[in-house]
N, C-alpha and C positions, 0 to 999 in steps of 0.2 A: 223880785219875788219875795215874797215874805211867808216863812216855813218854821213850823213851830214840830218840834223832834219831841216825844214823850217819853222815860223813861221808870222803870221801878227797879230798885237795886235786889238782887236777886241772889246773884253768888259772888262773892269777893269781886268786887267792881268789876266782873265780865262785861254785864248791859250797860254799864257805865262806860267802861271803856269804845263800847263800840259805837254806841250813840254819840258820845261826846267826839271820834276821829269824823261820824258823818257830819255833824254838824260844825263841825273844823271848819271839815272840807267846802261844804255846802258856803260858808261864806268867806273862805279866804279865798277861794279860785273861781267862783262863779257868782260874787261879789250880792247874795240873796242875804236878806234880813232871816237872821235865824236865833229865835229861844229856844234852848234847852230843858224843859222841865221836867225833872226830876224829884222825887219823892225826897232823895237822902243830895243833898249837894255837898254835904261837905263828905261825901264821897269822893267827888272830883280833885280834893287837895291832895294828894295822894297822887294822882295821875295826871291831873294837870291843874298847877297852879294857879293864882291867879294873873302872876305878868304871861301865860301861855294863852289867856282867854278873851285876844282881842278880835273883835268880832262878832262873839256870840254872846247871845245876852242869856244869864240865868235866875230862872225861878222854880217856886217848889209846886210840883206838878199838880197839888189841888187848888191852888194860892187863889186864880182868878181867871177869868176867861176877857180875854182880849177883845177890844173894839176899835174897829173895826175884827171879823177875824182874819187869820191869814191865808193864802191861796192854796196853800199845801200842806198837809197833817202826815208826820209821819211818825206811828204807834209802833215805837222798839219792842219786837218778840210778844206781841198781844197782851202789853200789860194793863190794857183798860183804858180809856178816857172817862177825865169826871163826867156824873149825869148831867148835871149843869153845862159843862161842854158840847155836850153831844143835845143837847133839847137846846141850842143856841146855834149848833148847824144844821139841826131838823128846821127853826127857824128863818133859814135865810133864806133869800133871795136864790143866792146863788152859793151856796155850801161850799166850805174848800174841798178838794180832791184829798180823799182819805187813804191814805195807804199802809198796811201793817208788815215793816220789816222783818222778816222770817228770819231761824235759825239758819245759819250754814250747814249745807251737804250734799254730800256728791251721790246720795241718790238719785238713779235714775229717773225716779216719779216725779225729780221736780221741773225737770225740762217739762213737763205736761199741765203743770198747773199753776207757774209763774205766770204771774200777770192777771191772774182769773179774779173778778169781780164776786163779791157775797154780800147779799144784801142785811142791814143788820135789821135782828126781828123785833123791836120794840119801835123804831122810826121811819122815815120813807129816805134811809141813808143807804150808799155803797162804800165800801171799801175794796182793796183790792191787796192781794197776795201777793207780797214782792220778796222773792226770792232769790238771796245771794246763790251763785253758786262757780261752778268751774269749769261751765261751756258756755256756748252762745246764746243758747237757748233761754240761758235764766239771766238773772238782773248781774251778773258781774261781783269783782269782790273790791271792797276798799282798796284803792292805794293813790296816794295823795299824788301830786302831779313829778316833782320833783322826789321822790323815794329814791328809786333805783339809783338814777346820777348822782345822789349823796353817799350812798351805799357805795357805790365806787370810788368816789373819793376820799372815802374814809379807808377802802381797803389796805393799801400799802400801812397805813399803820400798825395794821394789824391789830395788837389786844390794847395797842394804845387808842383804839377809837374809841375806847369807852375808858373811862374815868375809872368807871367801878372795879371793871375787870384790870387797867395798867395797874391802880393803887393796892390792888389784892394780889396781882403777882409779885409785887413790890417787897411786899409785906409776907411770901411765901419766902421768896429767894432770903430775905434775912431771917428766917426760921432754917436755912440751909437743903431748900427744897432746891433741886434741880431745874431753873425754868427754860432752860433750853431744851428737855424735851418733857415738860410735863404737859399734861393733857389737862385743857381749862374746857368743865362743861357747868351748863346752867340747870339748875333744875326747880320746876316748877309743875307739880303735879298735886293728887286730888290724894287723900289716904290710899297707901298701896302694901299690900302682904308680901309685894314682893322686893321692896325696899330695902328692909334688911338685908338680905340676902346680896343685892346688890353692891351696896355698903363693905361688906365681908369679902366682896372678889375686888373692890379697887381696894382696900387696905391692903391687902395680900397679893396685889398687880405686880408687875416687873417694872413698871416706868410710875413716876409722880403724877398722884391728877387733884387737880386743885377743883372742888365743889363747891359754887357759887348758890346758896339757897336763900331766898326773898324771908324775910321774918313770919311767923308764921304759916309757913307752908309746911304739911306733913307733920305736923308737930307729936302728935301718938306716936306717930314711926318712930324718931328722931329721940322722942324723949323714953322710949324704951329700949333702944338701939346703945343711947349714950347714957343708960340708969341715969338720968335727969341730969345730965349735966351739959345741956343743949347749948350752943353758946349767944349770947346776944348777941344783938343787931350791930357790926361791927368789931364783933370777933373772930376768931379762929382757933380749931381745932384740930391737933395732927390723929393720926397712930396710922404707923406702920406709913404705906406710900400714900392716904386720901388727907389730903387736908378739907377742912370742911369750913365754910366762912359764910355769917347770914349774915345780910346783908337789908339796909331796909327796904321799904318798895320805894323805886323809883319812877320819874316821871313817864309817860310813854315815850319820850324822845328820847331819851336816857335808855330806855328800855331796849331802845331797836337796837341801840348803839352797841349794849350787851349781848346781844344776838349775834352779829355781824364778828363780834369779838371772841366767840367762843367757838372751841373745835366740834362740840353739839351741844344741843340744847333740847331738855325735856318742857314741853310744853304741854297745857291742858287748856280745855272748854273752846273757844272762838277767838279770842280777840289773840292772845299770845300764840297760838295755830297757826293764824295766816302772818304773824309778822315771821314766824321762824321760817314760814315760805319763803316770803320776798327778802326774808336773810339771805338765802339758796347754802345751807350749812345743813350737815347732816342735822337731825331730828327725830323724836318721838314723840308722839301726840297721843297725851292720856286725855279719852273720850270722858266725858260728865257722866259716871255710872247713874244707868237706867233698870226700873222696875223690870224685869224678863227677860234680861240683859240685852235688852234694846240698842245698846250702845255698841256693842260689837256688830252690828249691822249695819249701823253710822263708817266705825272704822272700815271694815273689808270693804265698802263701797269705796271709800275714799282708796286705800290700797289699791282697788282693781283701777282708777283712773289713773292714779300719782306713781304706779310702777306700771303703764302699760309701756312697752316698747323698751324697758329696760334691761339692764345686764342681765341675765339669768342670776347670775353671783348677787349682784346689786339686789334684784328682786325676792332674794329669797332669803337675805339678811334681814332688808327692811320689812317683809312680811311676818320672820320669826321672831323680831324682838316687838315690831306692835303688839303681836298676839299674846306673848308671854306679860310684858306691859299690863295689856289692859286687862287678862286673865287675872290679873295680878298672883301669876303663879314662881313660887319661887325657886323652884328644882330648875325651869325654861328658862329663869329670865337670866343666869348666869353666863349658859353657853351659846345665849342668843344676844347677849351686848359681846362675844367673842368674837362672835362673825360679824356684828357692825363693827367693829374694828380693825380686823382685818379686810374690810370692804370697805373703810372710811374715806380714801382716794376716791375709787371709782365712785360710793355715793357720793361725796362733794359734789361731782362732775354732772353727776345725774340731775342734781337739786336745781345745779345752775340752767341745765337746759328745761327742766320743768318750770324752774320762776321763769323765765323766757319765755316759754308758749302760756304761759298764764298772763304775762303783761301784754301778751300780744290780743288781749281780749277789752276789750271797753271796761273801764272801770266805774264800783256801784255807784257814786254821787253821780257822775257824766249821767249812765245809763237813766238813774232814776227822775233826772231833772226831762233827759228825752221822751219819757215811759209819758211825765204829767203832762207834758205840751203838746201830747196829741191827744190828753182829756178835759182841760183846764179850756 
């Protein structure tokens, strides 16, 4: 099958990131000819180089329109197809099956309209609505075939399965931090009011926590938190018990590796969400704030699925510091990272049996290949 993936970079390689793991996937396990095009590619150096890109072929998303076309279209989050594109499969014969990969969420509306056809109003084209999500009902979520078994095999390492994270407690313990019980988390979040604040209770914590942050993340927070003295990409910063270490971006493979390695991890938007899942590591998920705070409605949905069945304790930790999180309120968000703390065992435990009934569902490249061959 020959399947061209569309992309527009949007917010810090999110659509990037997640078009470029389908389009991975799409030809290293199910062996389909697959271009990635993309507006910004050298986007992709950043997350994935180019000895990572064997398989997929890339071009820039206005560049040209393919002849033959290919069998399968699949439009990352409705960033548009050129018009030349689309008045070349209004012209065919036989048009490839158009489909436009949707945001992630565990609303329940989307069980109801995954999969739904719309016809587009300027051609005699359809497209169809394919919806990640975290029941049966919708298209499934990434995860490449082999994750999980690598995932475990890297466990017994522990913080040595990642490079980033052994080389920076490395480089803690000779600043005379404690690493036998310091606390290593990652944090990757969107501008938060509540960040400070946070900041101020692990300096002033009883036990050492070492704070992993990607370069440029939160940088307003950080740069008036530390009156500009933020540190670069491969430094480190103490006071009191938080050291603070940025760190550059790395590859996604690299990245998962930092997840699996860390006691939690704050994540934001899509792509870094579902890896801190199939991490099964405690986590926070700062939603992409929305006009009307739309985005708080994104989270409790998610909440009401991802703590159903859980500890009362577990669930009322993890519901107090998403809320303060994403409020980005900073009175909450102090005594509500206490109680995921004090809950940090039991949620491990919980994360692990939730990545467990989430792998237990068809995952989205499989689903989407089955979705076309009963249209194609």
């Amino acid at each position: 099958m020959r399947i061209d993936v569309f992309c527009r970079v949007v917010d810090n390689f999110g659509d990037a990131g997640v078009t470029w793991r389908l389009a991975r996937q799409l030809a290293q396990e199910h062996g389909a000819r697959v271009t990635l095009r993309i507006d910004m590619p050298q986007a992709l150096d950043r997350i994935a180089p180019p000895s990572a890109r064997e398989g997929v072929a890339i071009e820039r998303l206005e560049e040209r329109t393919p002849e033959p076309l290919p069998d399968l279209i699949v439009e990352g989050f409705g960033c548009g197809l050129p018009a030349r594109y689309l008045d070349a499969m209004a012209a065919s014969a036989k048009p490839p099956l158009w489909i436009n990969l949707e945001y992630l969420s565990a609303e329940p509306w989307i069980d109801t309209v995954h999969g739904l056809p719309s016809p587009q109003p300027r051609l005699p084209l359809v497209r169809h609505f394919y919806f990640p999500g975290f029941t049966p009902a919708t298209g499934g979520l990434l995860r490449e075939r082999d994750l999980l078994a690598e995932r475990e095999r890297a466990r017994p390492a522990g913080r040595r399965a990642s490079r980033v994270a052994d080389s920076l407690v490395a480089t803690a313990a000779r600043g005379g931090v404690d690493t036998a019980s310091v606390r290593v988390v990652s944090l990757f979040c969107y501008a938060n009011a509540a960040l400070p604040a946070l900041l101020d209770a692990w300096v002033e914590g009883d036990s050492p926590l070492l704070c992993i942050v990607p370069e440029g993340v939160a940088t307003a927070s950080f740069d008036a938190w530390l009156e500009g003295a933020v540190p670069h990409a491969g430094q480190t910063f103490t006071r009191g018990a938080l050291t603070l270490a940025t760190v550059p971006f790395v590859s996604q493979d690299e990245y998962d590796r930092l997840l699996w390695a860390c006691d939690f991890n704050f994540v934001r938007g899509e792509d870094s969400f579902l890896r801190a899942q199939w991490g099964a590591r405690p986590f926070a998920w700062h939603a992409y704030p929305q006009a009307g705070d739309a985005h708080r409605v994104k989270v409790e949905a998610f909440l009401d699925r991802y703590l159903a069945g859980a500890d009362d304790t577990v669930a009322a930790a993890a519901r107090r510091f998403h809320r303060a999180w994403n409020d980005s309120d900073p009175r909450a968000v102090v005594p509500a990272w206490c109680s995921v703390v004090a809950a940090a065992d039991a949620l491990a435990a919980h994360n692990r049996r939730w990545c467990d009934r989430l792998a237990a569902l068809p995952d989205l490249a499989t689903s989407l290949l089955e979705f076309s061959a009963l249209r194609l």
